[in-house]
N, C-alpha and C positions, 0 to 999 in steps of 0.2 A: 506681639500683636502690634506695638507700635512700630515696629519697620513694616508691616503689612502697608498701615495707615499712611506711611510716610511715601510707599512705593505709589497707590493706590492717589495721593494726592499729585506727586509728579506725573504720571501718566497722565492725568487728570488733565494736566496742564498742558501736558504736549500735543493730547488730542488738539484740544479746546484752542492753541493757539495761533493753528493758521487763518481762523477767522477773525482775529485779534492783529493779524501781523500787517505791517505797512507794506507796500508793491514793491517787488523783489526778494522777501523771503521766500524760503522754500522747504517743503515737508521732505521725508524720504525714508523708506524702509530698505534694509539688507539682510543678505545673508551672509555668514564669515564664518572661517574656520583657519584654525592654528594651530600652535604648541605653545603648552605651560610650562612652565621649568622652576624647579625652585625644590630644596630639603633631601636633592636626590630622586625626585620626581619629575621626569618628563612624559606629560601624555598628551593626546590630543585633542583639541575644542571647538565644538561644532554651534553654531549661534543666529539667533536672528535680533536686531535693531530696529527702531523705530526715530525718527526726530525729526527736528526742525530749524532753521538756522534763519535767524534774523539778517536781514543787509545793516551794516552801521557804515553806509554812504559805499565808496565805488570800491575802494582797497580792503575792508574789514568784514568780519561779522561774527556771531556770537549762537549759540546753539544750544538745544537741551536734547539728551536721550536716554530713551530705556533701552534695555534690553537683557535676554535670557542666552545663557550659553549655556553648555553642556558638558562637562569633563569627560571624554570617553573612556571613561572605567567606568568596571561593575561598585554598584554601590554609591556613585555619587550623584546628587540630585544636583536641578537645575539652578544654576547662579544668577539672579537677578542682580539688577545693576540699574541705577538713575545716575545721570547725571551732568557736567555742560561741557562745554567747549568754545573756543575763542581762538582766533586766526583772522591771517591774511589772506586776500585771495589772489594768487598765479596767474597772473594773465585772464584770460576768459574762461579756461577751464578747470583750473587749480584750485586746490581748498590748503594750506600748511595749518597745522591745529595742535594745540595742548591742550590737554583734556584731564577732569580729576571729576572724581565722585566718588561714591560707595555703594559697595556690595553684599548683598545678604541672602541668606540660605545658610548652607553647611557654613559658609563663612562670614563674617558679619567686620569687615574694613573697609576704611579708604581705599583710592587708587589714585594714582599719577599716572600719566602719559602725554606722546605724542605723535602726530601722524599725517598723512597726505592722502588728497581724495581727490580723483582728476575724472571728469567727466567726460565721456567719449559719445559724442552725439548731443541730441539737446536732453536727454533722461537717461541713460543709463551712463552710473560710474564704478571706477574701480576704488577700491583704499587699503593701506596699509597701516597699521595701527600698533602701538607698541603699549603696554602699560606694567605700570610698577605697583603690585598691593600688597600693603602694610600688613602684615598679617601679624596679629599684634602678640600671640601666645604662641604661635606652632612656627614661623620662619617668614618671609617677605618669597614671592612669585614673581613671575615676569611670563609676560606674555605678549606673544608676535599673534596678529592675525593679518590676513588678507580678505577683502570681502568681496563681492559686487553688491550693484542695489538700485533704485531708481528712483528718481526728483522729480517730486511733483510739485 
């Protein structure tokens, strides 16, 4: 119950924080999908994101996100996931970011990662996204996604 609580308070927050954020942040939802790898399992992961990314002046900014992905195998439920991110920004359209949080459902670890989000137009972007989760009893994962998505 308490990862429920803890999910249900981050979300909380990322709703609630574009009317809290100073001019130039920005909200954004996507969609993604990849491959998992990791124990002799590869399959593949279908997902949607939510967040929001604070400006910290013209080169920086700082971010929170949920989201739920899907392993496509029979049997396995959706993965939830909170968590932030921090990066430089590329020119006018680049985002470069390291990203950690944790995940819970069937599995319940950290993550590490990093990744690139370049926007093509003034709203919609692409991203590439890498993460590494500790999987603390059955083996550590790795996972590649690609998304699209769009900034509002």
């Amino acid at each position: 119950m308490k990862k429920f609580a803890v999910a249900a308070a981050l979300l909380s927050a990322v709703v609630a924080t574009p009317a809290l954020a100073a001019p130039g942040g920005e909200g954004r939802v996507e969609v993604r999908g990849g491959l998992i790898t990791g124990n002799g399992i590869d399959e593949g992961t279908l997902g949607l994101a939510a967040g929001y990314d604070f400006d910290l002046g013209s080169t920086a900014f700082a971010g929170a996100e949920v989201a739920g992905d899907k392993v496509l195998i029979d049997g396995a439920d959706v993965q939830f996931s909170a968590g932030g991110r921090v990066g430089a920004k590329i020119g006018s359209n680049g985002k470069l970011f390291a990203t950690a949080g944790y995940t819970f459902s069937d599995i319940d670890d950290p993550y590490v990662g990093a990744g690139y989000q370049h926007k093509f137009g003034s709203n919609v972007y692409g991203k590439v996204e890498y993460r590494h989760q500790f999987i603390g009893n059955f083996g550590d994962f790795d996972t590649i996604t690609a998304g699209v998505g769009f900034a509002f």
